[in-house]
N, C-alpha and C positions, 0 to 999 in steps of 0.2 A: 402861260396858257392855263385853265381852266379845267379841260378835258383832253385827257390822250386815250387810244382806240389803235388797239392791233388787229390787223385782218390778216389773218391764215389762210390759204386755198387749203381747201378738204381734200382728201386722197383721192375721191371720184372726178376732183378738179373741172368741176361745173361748178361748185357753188364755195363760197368762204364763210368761214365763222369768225364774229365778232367778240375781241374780248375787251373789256374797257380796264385798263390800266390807271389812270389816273383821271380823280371827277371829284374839284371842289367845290363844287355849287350844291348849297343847301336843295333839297327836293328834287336834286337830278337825277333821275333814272343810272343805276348802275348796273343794270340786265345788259350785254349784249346777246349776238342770236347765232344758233349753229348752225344755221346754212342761210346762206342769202346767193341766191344765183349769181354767177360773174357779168351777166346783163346788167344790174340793177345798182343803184349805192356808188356814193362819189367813189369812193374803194375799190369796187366793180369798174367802177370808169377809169380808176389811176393802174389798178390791177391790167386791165386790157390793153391800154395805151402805154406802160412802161415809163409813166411821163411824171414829173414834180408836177404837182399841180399847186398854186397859189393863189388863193379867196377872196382879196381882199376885202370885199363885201357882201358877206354872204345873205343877207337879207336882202337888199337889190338887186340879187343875181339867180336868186333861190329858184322862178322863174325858169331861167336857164340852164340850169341844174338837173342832173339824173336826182331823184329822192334821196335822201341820205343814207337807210338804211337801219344807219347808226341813230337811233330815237331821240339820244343826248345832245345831237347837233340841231334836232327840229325844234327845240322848246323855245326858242325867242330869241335866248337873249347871248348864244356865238353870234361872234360876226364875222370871224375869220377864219382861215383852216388854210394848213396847210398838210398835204396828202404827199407822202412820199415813197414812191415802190420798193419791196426790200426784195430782191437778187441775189442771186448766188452761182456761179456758173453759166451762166445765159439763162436760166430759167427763174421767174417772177415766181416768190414765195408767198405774196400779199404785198399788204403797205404798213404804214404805218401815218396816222392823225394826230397832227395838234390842233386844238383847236380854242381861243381864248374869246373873252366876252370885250375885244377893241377892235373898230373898224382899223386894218393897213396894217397891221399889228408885224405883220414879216419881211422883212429888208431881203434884200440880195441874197446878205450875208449870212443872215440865219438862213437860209434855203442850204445854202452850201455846207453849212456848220453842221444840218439836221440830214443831208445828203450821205458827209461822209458818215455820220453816225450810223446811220440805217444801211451803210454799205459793211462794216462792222457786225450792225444786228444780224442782215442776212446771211454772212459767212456762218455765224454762230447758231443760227435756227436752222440751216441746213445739216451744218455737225449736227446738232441735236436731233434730227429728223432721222440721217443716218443712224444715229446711236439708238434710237430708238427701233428705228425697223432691223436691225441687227438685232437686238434683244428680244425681241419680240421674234425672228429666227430661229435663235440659239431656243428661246424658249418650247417654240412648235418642236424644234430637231429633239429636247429635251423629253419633252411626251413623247413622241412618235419612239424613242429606245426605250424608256419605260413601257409601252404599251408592245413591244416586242420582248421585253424583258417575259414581262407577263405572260405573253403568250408560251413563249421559249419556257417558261414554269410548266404553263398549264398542259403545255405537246409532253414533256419530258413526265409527268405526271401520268398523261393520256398513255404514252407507251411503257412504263413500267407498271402499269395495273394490267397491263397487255402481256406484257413478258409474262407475269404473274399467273394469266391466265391458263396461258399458253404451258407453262412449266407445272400448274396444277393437275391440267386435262391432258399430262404427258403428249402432247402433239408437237409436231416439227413441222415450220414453217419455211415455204419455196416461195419465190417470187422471179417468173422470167421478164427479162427486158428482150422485149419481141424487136428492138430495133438493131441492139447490138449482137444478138442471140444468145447475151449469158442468162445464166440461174443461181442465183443466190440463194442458200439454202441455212436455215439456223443451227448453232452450234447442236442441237437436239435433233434436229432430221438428219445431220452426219453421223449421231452419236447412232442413233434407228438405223443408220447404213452402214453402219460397222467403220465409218471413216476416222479415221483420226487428225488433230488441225484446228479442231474448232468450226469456224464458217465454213462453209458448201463452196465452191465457186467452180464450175463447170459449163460449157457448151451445152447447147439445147441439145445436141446431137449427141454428146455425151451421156446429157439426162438422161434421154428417153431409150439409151443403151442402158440404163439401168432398171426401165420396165419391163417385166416380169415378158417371155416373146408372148404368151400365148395374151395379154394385156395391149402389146403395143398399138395394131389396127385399130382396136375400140379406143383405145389413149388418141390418138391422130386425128382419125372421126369426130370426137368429141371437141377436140383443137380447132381442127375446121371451122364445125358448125358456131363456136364459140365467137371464132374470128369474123367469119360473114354477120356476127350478132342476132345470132340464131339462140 
């Protein structure tokens, strides 16, 4: 043969892309194309139907033919082709094209001989398809911990300029969880309460026994209005 042509389905698996593998003919186009819809192109046709297809005459038949798609087959002088779908799993990966400049040029026997071969190809473009989108995985999972890394820099950054601040403007920091009623309080708002221990950890009801009584009313008041979002 003359001309060989892989057809790949694209990811979107509407359209294939053509790559031309092998083309001895002086001035023959060796572009193929990256998307050709699965309607269109003997490929598109062998691609849909799951089927060998075998050319014998492709000038007297051209006629009766989807377009080729593939450029290298329109220029004269193929006269045969033969189109074989490459599988893997039950699912159709593309085909693959011979195609030479002899009318009949394919027996039986080459059909079978290019059959099993391309049942081979298949197995091995699906590995590679898989190994491919695994790397391309590990890759995404690869950024996405760096770009946490960073972040985890930049927080841990964020709160020790805080600490910082906090420890410069001698103030001690509370923070309650309204859901479970504790108060967390910083090892410096213990140290201001005469606590010993380090961190704070006490009951809301606890806390608010540590404001001052003639404070408490207006402390609760101001809790209220706070919580209605006042």
């Amino acid at each position: 043969f003359q001309r060989c042509s892989l057809a790949l389905v694209n990811e979107n698996e509407k359209t294939y892309a053509i790559r031309v593998l092998l083309e001895t003919r002086r001035g023959a186009t060796k572009d193929g194309k990256p998307a050709v819809p699965l309607s269109e192109g003997i490929c598109g046709d062998t691609i849909g139907k799951r089927q060998v297809r075998v050319i014998e005459n492709y000038v007297a038949t051209r006629g009766e033919l989807p377009p080729p798609a593939d450029e290298g087959l329109a220029d004269g002088s193929i006269d045969s082709i033969l189109a074989i779908p490459l599988q893997a799993y039950g699912k159709v990966l593309g085909c693959l094209v011979f195609a030479p400049e002899l009318n009949g040029a394919f027996t039986s026997d080459d059909a079978k001989v290019a059959t099993s071969f391309c049942t081979h190809l298949g197995l091995a473009i699906d590995r590679w398809q898989k190994t491919q989108e695994l790397h391309g995985t590990n890759e995404k999972l690869k950024q996405e911990i760096e770009e946490r890394e960073r972040i985890g820099i930049a927080l841990q950054e964020s709160e020790e300029r805080y600490a910082l601040a906090m420890e410069g403007a001698n103030e001690g920091l509370w923070d309650w969880n309204v859901g479970s009623g504790e108060v967390f309080g910083s090892p410096r708002l213990a140290e201001l309460m005469g606590l010993e221990g380090g961190t704070l950890t006490m009951t809301a009801d606890e806390w608010q026994a540590n404001v001052q009584p003639k404070d408490r009313e207006r402390v609760r008041e101001r809790l209220r209005r706070h919580l209605r979002g006042e």
